[in-house]
N, C-alpha and C positions, 0 to 999 in steps of 0.2 A: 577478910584476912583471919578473925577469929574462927569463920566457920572451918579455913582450909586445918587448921592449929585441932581445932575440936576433934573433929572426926576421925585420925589416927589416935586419938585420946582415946575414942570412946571404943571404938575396936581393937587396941591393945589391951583395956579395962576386960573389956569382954569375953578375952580368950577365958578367963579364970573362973569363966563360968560353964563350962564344957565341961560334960560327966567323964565321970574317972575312965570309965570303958572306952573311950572315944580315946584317950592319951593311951592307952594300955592297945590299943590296936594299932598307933601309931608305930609300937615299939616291936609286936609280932607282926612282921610286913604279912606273913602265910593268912591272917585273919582279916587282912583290911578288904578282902570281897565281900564275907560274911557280916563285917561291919555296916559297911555300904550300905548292904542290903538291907539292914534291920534299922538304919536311918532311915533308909527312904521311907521304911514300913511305917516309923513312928512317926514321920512327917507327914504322911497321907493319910495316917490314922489322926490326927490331929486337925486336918486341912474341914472346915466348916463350908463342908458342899453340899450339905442334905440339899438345901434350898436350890438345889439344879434338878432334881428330880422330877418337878413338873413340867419342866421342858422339854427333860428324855422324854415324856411321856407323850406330851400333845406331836411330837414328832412321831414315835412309836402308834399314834394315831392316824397318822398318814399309812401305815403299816411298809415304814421304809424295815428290809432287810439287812440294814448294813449293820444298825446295834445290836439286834437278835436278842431284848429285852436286860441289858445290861447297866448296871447301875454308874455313878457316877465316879464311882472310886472303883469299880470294877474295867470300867474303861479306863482310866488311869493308870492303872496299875498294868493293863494288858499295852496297854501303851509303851510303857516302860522296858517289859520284858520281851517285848518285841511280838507277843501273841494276837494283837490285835485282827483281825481278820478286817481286810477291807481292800478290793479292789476298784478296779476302773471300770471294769465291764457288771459289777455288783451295781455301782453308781447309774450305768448307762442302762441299765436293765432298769433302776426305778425311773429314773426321768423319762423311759418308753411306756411303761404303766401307767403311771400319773398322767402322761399326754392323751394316751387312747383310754383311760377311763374318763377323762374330763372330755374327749372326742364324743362318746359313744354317751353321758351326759345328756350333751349337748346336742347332738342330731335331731329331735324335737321342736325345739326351738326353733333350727336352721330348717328345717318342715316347713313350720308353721311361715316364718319369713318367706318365704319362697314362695309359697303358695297364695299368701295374701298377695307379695308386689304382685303374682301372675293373673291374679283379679283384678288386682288393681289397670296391669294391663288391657284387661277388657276390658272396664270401663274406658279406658281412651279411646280403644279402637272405637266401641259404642259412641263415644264423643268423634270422632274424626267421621266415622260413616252417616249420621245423623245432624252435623251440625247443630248438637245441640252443647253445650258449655256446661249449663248448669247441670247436667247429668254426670256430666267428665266428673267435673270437677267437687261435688257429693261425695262420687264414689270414690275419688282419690283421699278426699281428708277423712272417711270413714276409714279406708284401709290403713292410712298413714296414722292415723290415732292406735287404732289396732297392734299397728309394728313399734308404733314407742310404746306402747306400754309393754309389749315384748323385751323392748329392748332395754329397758328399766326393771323387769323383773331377773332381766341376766345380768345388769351393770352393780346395777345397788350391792347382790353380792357378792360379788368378784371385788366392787371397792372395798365392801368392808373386811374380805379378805387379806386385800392389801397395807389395809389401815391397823389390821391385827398381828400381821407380820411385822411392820414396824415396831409396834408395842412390844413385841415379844423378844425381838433381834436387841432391843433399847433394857429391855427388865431383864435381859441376861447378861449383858454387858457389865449394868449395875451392880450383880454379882460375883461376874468370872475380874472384873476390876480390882475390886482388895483382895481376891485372891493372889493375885498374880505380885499385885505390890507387896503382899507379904511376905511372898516368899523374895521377891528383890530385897525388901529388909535383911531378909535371912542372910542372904549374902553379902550384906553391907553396901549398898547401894543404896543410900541413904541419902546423897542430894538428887539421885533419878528420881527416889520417891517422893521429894520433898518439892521437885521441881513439875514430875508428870502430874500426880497425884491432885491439882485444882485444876491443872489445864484439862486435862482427861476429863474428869466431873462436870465440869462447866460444858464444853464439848457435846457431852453425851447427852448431858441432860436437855441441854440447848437445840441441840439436831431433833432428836425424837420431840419436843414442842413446836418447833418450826414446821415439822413435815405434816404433824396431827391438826395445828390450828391455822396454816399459813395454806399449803400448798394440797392439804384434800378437800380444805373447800372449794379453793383455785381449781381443782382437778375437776370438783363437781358442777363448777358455774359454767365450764369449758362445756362437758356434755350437757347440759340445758340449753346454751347458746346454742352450741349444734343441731339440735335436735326443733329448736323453735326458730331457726335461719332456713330451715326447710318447708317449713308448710307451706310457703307462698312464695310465688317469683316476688311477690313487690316485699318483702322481709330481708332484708342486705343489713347481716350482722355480722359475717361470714369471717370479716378477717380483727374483729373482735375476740371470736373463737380461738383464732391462731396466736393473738397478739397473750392471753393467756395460758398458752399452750407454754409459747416459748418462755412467760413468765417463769411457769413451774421451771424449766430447765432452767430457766437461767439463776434461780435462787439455788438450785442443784446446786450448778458448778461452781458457785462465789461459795458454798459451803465445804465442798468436797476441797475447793482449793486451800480457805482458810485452814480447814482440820489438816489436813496431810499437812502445808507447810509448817502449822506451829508444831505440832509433834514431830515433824522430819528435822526442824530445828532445833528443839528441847532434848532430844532423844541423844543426836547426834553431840553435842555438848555435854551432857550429864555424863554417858557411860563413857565416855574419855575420863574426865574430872576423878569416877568414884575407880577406874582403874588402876590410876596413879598412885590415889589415896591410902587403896589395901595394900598395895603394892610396898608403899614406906611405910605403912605401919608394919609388916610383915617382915620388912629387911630392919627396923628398928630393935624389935622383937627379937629375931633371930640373932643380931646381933649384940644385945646390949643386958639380955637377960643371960643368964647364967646358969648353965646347966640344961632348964628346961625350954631353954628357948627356941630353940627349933624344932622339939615336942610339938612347942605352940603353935608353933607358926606350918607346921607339918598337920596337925589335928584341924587348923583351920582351913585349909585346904580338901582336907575330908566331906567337913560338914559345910562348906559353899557348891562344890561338887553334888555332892546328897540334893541341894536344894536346888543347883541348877538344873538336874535332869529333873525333877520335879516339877519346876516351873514350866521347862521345855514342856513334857508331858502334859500338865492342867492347860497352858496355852495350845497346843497342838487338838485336845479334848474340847477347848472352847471354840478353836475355829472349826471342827466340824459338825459341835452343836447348830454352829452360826449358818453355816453351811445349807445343816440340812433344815433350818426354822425359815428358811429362804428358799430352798430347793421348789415345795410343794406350791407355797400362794405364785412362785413366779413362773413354773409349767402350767398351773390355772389359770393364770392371765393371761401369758404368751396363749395357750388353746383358744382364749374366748377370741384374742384379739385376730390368731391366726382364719379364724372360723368366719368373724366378720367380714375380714378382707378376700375371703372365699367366697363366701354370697356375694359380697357386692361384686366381685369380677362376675359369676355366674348371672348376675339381676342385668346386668350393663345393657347387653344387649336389646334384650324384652321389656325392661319393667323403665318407669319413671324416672328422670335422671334427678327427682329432687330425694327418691329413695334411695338408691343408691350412693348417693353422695353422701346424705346423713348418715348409712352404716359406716363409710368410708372414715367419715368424721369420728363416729364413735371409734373408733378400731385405734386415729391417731390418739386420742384421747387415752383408750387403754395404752397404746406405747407409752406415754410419759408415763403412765401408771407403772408399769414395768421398769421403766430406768429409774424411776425413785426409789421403787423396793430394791432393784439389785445397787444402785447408788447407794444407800444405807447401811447393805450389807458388806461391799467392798471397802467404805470408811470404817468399819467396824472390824474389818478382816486386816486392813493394814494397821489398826491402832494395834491388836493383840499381836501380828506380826512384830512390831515396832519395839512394843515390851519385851517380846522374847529375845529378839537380838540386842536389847541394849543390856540385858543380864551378860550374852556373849559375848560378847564387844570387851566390857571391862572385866570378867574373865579373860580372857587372850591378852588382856595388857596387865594383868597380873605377873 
């Protein structure tokens, strides 16, 4: 009860501290665009985003077209004034690059596989025409050692691709986070902040440890089991494999579920609560001060406006950072894995069904790899989603 008492306190306190040019624009309505503008300017000139800039960059590494070397206040800003350049077919154009240079990569590799199962094949034939075993069976574990260590030289980093996407999608979050609640301070949203603000941290900080220490080793004992359930008919580890497989998924979803519901439920409480709030402080104000009270209560509306496109903008800028620090490791996985599951239909016929099965294996393997990277990013895509619209939300009920 005290808090509800406080927080029209501290937001009526507040108005008195708004610069004189912000009440003097209230009163020339012909000046309040130019005003606007020159908040937003000072509010983005203020906004402590250097520390985004090495992400623009490792993305600009991938040599996506869609920033075109822009910084992170310069996308902000182009954001705002509607310049931004970015389309769907800009998008679809790098996701076909990225996949055929990771194709064209990779056709070496898919060579080298090919070639060995098609040895490996003659050795059987050799073993079927000679009744001889021990010869088959020589030449199968020479080739089959050959193709895992192939397949370990493509896995290893593709995972640690995946493992640094995580990191990267987790250490931006950490940043584009007190951005976004600053600027909800801005506008008086002061129990969202008070209420997102440990759930969010906790969350974040929680998921990127879980998925680093819990589920890539998981990920990595899954393809060793694979890979050593094949050498020999008499080796039956096979649905050990899967029984980890579905692990990683299923620590997925109990995560993906927790995060969405406590923020679908925090989110949706708070920006109700903090709309009411300005809402009577605002009619308090206008009503019970004298003279300048709807100055006030008109100038504050100014500079919550100023800040809500702002915020819009810096979230709108943060989800397609997110985007694209996701975009590149998850067309590189999706290639390796789509490539696996190519050979192995191409080997099927001709080659060993213990070979073929183990790429099979590895290929599901890279899939959970895949739905954990974009899993992470879609929790990370609905959290900043979630912030933006609860600044809205209690704007509208203003």
């Amino acid at each position: 009860m005290k808090k509800i008492i406080w927080i029209p306190l501290i937001v009526m306190f507040s108005f008195f501290l708004f610069p004189a040019d912000v009440l003097a624009a209230v009163e020339e309505n012909g000046n309040w665009y130019e005003e606007i503008e020159k908040l937003i300017g000072e509010q983005l000139n203020d906004l402590n985003i250097q520390n985004w800039e090495p992400y623009l960059k490792y993305v600009e590494s991938e040599e996506f077209s869609i920033l075109e070397g822009e910084s992170a206040k310069e996308m902000i800003r182009n954001l705002l004034t509607g310049q931004f350049s970015f389309t769907w077919q800009d998008f679809l154009n790098n996701v076909v690059r990225i996949f055929f240079r990771e194709l064209h990569l990779n056709l070496t590799l898919m060579a080298k596989i090919i070639v060995i199962a098609l040895i490996c094949s003659i050795f059987r034939n050799f073993n079927d025409s000679f009744n001889n075993s021990s010869v088959g069976e020589i030449g199968y574990y020479v080739c089959y050692a050959i193709i895992i260590i192939l397949l370990i030289q493509s896995f290893l980093p593709i995972l640690a691709i995946g493992k640094t996407a995580i990191e990267k999608m987790s250490g931006f979050m950490q940043l584009l986070f007190p951005v976004l609640l600053g600027l909800l301070t801005a506008m008086g949203n002061f129990t969202s902040v008070t209420i997102l603000q440990p759930a969010i941290a906790i969350l974040i900080g929680t998921v990127g440890s879980v998925l680093t220490n819990l589920v890539f080793p998981l990920i990595s004992l899954s393809a060793v089991i694979t890979m050593v359930n094949h050498v020999s008919e008499r080796v039956q580890i096979q649905k050990l494999g899967r029984l980890l497989n579905n692990l990683c998924t299923w620590i997925l979803a109990f995560i993906f579920t927790i995060f969405v519901g406590v923020l679908t439920i925090q989110g949706a409480m708070t920006s109700t609560f903090d709309g009411i709030s300005i809402r009577t402080a605002k009619f308090a104000i206008g009503t019970f001060v004298p003279v300048v009270g709807k100055m006030f209560s008109e100038s504050l509306d100014i500079i919550v406006g100023c800040s809500l496109l702002l915020k819009n903008a810096a979230g709108i800028a943060g989800l397609i950072i997110i985007s694209l620090l996701c975009l590149a490791p998850a067309v590189k996985i999706f290639t390796l894995l789509f490539l696996y599951k190519l050979i192995s239909a191409l080997l099927e016929p001709v080659s060993d069904k213990r070979i073929t099965e183990c790429i099979s294996g590895i290929a599901k393997v890279l899939s959970v790899l895949l739905i954990t990277v974009l899993g992470i990013a879609l929790m990370f895509f609905l959290t900043v989603t979630l912030m933006i619209g609860t600044g809205n939300t209690s704007m509208m009920l203003r």
